[in-house]
Structure formats: C-alpha cells, structure tokens
N, C-alpha and C positions, 0 to 999 in steps of 0.2 A: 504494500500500500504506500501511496505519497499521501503524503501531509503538509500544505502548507500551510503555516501559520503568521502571527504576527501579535508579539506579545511586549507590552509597554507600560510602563507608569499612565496612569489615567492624568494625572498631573504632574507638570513638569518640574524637578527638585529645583530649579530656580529660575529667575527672569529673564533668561534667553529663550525661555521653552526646547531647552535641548534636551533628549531621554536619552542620548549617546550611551551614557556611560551605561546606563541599567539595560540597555537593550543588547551593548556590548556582554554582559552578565549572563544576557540568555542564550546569543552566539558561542558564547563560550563551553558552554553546558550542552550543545548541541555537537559541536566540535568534537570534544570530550568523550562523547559518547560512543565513537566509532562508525555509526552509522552514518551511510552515504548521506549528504547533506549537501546544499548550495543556498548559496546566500545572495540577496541582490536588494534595491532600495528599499524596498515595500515589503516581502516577506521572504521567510525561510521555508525551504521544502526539505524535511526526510524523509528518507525512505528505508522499508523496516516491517515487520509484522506488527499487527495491531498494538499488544501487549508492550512493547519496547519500544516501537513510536510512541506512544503516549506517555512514558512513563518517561521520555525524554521531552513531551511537552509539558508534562505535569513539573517535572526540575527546572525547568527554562522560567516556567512560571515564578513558579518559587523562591527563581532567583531574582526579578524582577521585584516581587513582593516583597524581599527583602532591604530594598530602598522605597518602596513606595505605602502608604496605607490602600489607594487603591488600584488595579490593575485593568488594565483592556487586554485579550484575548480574541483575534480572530482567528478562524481554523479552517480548511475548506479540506478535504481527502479525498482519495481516489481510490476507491475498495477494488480490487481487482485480482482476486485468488488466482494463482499459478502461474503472474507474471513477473520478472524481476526486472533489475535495471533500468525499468522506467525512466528514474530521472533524468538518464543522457536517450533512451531508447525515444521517448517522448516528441523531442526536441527532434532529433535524427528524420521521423519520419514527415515533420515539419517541413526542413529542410529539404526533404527531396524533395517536396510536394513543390516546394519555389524555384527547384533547379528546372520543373517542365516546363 
C-alpha cells in the first residue's frame, strides 16, 4: 500500500508561521523507518503493509505532537494487495504514457 500523508502543527511555534522544524521531526521518523519513502513540498508517500505504514504515520504524528498542542493530519492511501514498488512503479507508467 502507499500512503501519502501530510502531518503538521495546526499552529505555527512562532510568527513566521514556519512548521519546518516539526514537520522536519516527522520526515525524520519516516526516514528512520526503512521503508520506501519520498518526500516533496506538500506530502510524504510510504510504502509498506498496512500494519507498518501506519505505525510509521502514527510516530510521524507523534512527533509533530511533541512541539505542538495541536496537530493536522492528512492521509490519502492506495490499498492494492499483491502489488509492490508502487512508489517509483506509479510514476514509471506515467511517464511512458507522455513518451506517446
């Protein structure tokens, strides 16, 4: 399964409104993890069986919660038994479609 998410301080620890650092907390935790991951402006995708996705979005979380009182969570997944590699597989079949 992929999973991308997007998880942040609901309010920003000071008046630049920058979450850098706490968002950096959950990149890190994602990294960490082993699991295939990419990362780009807006969200994180891993990829992973349900169990072990989540339990690295649940940490990501957590770590985010840990600078902030409260947190935003978005999540969007792609259930799809018996496939793997998705994450680069995905993209790949994109690409051909633009090489016709």
């Amino acid at each position: 399964m992929l999973v991308a998410f997007s998880v942040a301080p609901a309010v920003a620890a000071d008046d630049t409104g920058s979450v850098s650092e706490a968002v950096a907390a959950a990149i890190r935790v994602v990294r960490e993890s082993g699991l295939p991951n990419r990362t780009d402006a807006m969200f994180t995708t891993i990829e992973g069986e349900w169990d072990e996705v989540m339990a690295v979005v649940k940490a990501a979380t957590d770590a985010v919660a840990a600078t902030a009182p409260r947190v935003s969570l978005v999540l969007k997944a792609d259930i799809r038994p018996g496939f793997t590699d998705m994450l680069t597989a995905k993209i790949a079949s994109v690409e051909r479609q633009l090489d016709v």
